[in-house]
FIKOLZA-1660 file (N, C-alpha, C; in steps of 0.1 Angstrom, whole numbers, plus 5000, padded with zeros to 4 digits):
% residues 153
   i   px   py   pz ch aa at
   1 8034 3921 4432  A  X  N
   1 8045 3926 4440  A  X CA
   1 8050 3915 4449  A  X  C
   2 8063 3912 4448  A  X  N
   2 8070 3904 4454  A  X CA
   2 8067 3909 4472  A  X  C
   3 8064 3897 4484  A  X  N
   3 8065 3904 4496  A  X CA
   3 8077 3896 4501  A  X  C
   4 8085 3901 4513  A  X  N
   4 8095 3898 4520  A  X CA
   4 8099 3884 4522  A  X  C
   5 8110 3877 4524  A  X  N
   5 8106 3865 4523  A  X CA
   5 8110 3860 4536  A  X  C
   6 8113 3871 4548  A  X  N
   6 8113 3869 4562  A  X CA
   6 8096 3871 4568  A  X  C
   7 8088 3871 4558  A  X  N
   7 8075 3875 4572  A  X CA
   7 8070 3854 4574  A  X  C
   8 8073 3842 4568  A  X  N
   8 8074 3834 4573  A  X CA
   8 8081 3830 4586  A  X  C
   9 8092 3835 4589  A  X  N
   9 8100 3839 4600  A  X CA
   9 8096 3845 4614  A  X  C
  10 8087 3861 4604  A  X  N
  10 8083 3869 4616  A  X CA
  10 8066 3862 4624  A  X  C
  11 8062 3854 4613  A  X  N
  11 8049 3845 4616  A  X CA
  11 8056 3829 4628  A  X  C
  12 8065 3822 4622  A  X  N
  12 8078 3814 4634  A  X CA
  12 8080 3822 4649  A  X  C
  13 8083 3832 4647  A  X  N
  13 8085 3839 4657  A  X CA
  13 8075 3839 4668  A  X  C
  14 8064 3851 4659  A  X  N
  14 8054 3853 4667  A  X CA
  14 8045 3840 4674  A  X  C
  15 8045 3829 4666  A  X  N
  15 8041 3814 4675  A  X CA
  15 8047 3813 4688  A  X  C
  16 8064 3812 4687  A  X  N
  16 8068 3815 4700  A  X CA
  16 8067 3815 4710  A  X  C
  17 8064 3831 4707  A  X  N
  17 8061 3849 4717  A  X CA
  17 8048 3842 4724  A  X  C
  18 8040 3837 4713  A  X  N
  18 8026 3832 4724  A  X CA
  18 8025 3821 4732  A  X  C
  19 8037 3809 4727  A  X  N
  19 8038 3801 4739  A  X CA
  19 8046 3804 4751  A  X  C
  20 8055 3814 4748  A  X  N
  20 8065 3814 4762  A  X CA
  20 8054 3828 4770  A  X  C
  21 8039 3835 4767  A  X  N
  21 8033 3840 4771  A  X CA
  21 8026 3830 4782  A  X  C
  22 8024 3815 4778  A  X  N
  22 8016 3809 4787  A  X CA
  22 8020 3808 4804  A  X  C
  23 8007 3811 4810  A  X  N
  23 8011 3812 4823  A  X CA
  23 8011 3800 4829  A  X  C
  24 8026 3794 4839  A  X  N
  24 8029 3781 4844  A  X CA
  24 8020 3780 4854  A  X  C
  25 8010 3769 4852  A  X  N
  25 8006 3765 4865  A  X CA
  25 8010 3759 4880  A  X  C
  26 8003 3758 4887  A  X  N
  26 8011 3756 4902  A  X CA
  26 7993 3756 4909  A  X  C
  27 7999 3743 4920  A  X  N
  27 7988 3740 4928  A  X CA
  27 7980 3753 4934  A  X  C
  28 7989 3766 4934  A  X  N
  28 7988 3774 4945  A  X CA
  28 7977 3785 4934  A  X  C
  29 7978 3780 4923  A  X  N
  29 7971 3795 4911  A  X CA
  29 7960 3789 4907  A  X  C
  30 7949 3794 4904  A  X  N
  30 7939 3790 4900  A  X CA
  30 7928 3798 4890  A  X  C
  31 7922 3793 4879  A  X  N
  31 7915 3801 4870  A  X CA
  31 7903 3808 4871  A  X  C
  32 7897 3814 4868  A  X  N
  32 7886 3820 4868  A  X CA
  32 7877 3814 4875  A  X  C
  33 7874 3801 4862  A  X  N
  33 7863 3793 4865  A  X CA
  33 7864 3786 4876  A  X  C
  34 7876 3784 4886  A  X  N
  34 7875 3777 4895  A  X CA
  34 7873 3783 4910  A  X  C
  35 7870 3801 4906  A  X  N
  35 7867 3809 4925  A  X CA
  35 7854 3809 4923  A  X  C
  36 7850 3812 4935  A  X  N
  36 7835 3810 4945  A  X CA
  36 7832 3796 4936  A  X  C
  37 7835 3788 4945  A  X  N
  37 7829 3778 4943  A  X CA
  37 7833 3770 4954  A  X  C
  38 7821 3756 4961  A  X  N
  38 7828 3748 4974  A  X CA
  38 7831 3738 4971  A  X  C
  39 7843 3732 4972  A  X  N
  39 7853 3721 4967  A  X CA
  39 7847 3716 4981  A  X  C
  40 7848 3701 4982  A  X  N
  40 7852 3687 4991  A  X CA
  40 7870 3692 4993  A  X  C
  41 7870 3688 5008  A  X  N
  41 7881 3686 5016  A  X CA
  41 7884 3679 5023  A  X  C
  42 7898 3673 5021  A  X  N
  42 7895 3659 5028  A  X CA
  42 7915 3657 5032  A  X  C
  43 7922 3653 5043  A  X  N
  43 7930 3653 5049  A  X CA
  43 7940 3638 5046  A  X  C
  44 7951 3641 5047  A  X  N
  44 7958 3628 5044  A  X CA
  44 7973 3623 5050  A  X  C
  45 7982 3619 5045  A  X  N
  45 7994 3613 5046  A  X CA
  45 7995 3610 5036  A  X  C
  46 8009 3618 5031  A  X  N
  46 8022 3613 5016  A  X CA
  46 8023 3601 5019  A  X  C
  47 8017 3591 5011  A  X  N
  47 8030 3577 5012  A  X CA
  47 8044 3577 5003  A  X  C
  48 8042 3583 4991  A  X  N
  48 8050 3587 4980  A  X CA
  48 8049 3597 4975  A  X  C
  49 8062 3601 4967  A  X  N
  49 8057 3611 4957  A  X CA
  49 8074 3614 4944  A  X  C
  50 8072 3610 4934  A  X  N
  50 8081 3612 4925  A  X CA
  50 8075 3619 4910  A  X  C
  51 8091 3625 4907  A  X  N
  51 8093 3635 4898  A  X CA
  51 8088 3628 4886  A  X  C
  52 8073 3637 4878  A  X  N
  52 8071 3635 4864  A  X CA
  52 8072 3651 4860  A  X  C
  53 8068 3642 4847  A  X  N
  53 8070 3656 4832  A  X CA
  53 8052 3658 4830  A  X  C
  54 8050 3667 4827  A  X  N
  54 8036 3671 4822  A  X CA
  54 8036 3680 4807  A  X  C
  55 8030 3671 4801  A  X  N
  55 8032 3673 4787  A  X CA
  55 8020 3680 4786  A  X  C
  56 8018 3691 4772  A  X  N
  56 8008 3698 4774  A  X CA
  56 8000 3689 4758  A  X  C
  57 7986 3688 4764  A  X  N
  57 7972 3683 4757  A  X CA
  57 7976 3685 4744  A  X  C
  58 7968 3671 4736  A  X  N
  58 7968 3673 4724  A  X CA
  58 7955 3681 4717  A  X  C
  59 7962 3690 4721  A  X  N
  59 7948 3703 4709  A  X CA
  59 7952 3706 4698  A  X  C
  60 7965 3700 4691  A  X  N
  60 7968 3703 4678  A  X CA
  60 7967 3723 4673  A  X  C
  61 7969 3729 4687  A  X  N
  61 7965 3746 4686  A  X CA
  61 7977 3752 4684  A  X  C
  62 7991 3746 4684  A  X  N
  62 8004 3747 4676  A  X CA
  62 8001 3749 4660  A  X  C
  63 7998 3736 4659  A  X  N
  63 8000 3733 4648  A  X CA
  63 7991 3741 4638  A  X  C
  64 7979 3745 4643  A  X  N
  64 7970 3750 4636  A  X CA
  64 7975 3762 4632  A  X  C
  65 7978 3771 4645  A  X  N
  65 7981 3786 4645  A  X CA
  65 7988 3784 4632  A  X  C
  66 8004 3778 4637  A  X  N
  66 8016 3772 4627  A  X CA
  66 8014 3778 4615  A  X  C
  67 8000 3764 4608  A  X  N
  67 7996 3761 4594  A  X CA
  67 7993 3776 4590  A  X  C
  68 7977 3781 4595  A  X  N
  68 7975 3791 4591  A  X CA
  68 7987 3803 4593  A  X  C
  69 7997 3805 4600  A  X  N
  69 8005 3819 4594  A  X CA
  69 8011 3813 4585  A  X  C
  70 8017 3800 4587  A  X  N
  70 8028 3803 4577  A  X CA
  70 8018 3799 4561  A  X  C
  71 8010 3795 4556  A  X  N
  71 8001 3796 4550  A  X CA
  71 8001 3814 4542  A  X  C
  72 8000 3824 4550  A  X  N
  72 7990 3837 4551  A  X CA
  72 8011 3835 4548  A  X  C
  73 8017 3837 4552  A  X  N
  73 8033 3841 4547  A  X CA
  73 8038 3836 4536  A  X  C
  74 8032 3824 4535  A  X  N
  74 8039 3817 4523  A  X CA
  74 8032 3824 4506  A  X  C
  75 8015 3823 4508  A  X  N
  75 8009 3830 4497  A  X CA
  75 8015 3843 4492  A  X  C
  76 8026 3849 4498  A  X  N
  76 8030 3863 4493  A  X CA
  76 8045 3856 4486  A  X  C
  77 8047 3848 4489  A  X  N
  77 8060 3848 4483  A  X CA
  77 8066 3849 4467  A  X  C
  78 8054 3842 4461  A  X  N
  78 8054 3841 4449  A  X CA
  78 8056 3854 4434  A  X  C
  79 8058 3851 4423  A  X  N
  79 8051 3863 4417  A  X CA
  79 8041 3860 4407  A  X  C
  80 8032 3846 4406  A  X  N
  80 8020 3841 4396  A  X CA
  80 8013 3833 4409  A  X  C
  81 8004 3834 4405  A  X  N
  81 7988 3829 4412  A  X CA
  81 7998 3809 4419  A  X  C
  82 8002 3806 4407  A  X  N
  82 8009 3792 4409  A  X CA
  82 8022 3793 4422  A  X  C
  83 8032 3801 4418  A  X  N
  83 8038 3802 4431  A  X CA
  83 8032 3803 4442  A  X  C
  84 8023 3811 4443  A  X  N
  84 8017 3821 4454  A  X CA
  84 8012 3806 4463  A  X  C
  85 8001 3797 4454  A  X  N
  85 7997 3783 4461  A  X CA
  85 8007 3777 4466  A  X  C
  86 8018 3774 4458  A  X  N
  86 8029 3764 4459  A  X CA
  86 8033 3775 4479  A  X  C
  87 8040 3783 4473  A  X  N
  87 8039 3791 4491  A  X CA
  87 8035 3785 4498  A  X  C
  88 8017 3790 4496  A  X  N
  88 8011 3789 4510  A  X CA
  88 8008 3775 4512  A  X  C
  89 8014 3765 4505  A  X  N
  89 8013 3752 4506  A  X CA
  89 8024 3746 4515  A  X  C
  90 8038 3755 4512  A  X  N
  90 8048 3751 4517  A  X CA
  90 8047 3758 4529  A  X  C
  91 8043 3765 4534  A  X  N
  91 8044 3777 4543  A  X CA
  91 8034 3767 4554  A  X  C
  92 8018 3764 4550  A  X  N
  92 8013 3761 4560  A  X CA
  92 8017 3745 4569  A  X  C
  93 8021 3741 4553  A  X  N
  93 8035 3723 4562  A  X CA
  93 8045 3729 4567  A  X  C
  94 8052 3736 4571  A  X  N
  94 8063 3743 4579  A  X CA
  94 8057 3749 4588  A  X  C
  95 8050 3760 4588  A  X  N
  95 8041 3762 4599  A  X CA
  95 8036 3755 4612  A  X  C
  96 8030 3742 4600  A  X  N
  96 8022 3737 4612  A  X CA
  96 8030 3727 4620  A  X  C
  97 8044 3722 4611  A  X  N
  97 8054 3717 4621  A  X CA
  97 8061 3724 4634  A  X  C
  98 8064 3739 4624  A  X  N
  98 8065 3748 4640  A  X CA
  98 8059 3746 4652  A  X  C
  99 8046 3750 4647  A  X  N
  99 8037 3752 4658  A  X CA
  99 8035 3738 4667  A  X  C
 100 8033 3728 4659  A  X  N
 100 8039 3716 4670  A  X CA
 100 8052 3714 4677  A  X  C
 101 8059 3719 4672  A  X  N
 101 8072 3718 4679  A  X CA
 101 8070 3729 4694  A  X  C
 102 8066 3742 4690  A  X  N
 102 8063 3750 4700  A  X CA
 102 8055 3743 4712  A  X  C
 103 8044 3739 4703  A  X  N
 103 8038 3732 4716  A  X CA
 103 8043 3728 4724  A  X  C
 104 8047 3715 4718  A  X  N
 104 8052 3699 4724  A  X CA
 104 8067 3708 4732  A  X  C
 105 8070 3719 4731  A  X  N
 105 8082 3719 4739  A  X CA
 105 8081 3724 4753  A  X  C
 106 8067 3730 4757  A  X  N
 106 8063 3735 4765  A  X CA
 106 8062 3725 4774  A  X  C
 107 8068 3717 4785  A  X  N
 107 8064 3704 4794  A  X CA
 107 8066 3714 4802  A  X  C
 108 8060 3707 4816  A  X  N
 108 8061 3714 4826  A  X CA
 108 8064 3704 4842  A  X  C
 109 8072 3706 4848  A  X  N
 109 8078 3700 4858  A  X CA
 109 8070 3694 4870  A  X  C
 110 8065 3683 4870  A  X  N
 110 8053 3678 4880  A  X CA
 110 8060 3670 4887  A  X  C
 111 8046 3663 4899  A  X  N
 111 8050 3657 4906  A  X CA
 111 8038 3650 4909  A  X  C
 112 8040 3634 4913  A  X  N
 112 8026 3623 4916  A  X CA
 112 8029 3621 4929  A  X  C
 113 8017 3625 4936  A  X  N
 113 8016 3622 4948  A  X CA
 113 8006 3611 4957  A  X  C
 114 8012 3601 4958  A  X  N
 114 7999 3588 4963  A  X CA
 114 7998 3596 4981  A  X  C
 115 7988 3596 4982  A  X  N
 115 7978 3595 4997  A  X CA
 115 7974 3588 5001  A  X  C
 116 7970 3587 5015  A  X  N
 116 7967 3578 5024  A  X CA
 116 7952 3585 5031  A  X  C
 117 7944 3589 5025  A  X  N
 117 7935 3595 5029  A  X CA
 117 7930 3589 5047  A  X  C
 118 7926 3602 5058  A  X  N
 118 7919 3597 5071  A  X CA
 118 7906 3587 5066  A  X  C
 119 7903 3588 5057  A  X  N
 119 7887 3579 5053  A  X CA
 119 7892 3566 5050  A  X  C
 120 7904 3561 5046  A  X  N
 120 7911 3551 5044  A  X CA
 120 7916 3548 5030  A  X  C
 121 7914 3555 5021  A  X  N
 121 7912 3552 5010  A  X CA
 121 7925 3555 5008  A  X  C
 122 7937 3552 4989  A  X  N
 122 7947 3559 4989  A  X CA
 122 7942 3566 4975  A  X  C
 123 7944 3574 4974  A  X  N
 123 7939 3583 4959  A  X CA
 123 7957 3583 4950  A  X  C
 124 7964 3591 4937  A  X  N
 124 7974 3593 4933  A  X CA
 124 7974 3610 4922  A  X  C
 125 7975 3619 4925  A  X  N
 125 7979 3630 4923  A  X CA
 125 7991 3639 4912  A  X  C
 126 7989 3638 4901  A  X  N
 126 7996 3646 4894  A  X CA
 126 7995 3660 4889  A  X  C
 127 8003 3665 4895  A  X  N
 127 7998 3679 4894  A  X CA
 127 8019 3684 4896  A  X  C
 128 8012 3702 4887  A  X  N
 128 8029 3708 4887  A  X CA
 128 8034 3711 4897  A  X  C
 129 8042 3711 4898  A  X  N
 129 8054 3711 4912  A  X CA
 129 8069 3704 4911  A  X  C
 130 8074 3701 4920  A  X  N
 130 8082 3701 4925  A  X CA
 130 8088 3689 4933  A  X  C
 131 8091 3675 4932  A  X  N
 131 8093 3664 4940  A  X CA
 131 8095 3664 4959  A  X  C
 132 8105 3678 4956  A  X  N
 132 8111 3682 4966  A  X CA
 132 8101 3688 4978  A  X  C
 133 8087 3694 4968  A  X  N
 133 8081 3699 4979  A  X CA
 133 8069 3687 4990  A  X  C
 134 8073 3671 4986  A  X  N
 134 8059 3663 4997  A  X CA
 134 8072 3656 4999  A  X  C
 135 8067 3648 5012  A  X  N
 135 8078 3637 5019  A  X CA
 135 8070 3628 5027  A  X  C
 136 8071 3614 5026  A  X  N
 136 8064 3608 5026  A  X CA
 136 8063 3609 5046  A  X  C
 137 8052 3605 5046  A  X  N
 137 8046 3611 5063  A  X CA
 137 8039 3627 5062  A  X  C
 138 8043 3635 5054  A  X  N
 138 8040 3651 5054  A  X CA
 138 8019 3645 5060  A  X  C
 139 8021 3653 5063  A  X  N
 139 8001 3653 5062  A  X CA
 139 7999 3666 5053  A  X  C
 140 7986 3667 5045  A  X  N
 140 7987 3672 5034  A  X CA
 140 7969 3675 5032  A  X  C
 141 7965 3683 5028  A  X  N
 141 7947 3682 5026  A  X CA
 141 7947 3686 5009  A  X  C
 142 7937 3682 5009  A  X  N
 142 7934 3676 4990  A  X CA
 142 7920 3678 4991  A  X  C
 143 7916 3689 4979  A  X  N
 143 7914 3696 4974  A  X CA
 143 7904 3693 4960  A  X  C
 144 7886 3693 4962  A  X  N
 144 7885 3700 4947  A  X CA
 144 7880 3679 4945  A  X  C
 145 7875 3678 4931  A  X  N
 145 7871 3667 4926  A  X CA
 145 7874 3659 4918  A  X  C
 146 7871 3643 4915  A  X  N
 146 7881 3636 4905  A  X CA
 146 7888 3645 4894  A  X  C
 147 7880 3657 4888  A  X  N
 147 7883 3664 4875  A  X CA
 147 7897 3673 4879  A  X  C
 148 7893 3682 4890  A  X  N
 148 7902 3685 4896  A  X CA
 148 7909 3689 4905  A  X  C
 149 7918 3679 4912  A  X  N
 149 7919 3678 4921  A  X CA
 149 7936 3682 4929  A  X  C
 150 7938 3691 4941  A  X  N
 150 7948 3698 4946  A  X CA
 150 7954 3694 4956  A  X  C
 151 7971 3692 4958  A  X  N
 151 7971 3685 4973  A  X CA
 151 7983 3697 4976  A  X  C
 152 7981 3704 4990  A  X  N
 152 7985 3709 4996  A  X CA
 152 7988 3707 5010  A  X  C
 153 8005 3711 5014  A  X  N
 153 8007 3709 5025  A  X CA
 153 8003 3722 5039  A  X  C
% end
């Protein structure tokens, strides 16, 4: 039995639905793993700070999802054991381009911020935000450890 030849589509789709689910980070939100716990605190001065892009990690978890629906969509399309392959052959390379596309479209609006730490040191800060929100002189306290680290005014 022949199946629909939109559920590749409805599998496209649903990739999507799950990236525009992702919740945007922001200095001010924080995950599970990171309450009750005692960060280092340490005080500073903006010297700079300009507008980057934050591209999201290469985990290839687009592409994968991608492969496998469109894969599971494509094996129906056929009507012999040979189509059915050829499908989910074609299904999971379309797929899995989707699903990178989805990814990779997800950037998210940051900002680098170099400090002048009281200890003397200058550290540099990429994290999501906003350019508009540090100005060089702001004093500012930073947050948390090389891995991950918060600067708030």
């Amino acid at each position: 039995m022949k199946s629909p030849a939109w559920i590749p589509v409805l599998a496209a789709a649903g990739i999507g639905l799950v990236g525009a689910c992702t919740p945007q980070p922001s200095p001010n939100t924080f995950s599970r793993d990171e309450t009750m716990r005692a960060v280092p605190v340490e005080f500073g001065t903006v010297e700079s700070a300009r507008a980057v892009e934050i591209r999201p990690g290469q985990t290839r978890l687009g592409a994968i999802t991608g492969g496998v629906l469109g894969g599971i969509g494509g094996a129906h399309i056929g009507r012999s054991t040979a189509a059915n392959v050829a499908g989910a052959v074609a299904g999971t390379v379309a797929g899995g381009a989707i699903g990178s596309a989805v990814q990779g479209s997800t950037r998210t609006q940051g900002v680098e911020i170099t400090v002048h730490l009281d200890s003397g040191s200058t550290i540099a800060v990429v994290q999501p935000g906003d350019v508009r929100d540090f100005r060089r002189g702001d004093r500012v306290r930073v947050t948390g450890t090389e891995e991950n680290v918060r600067i708030t005014r």
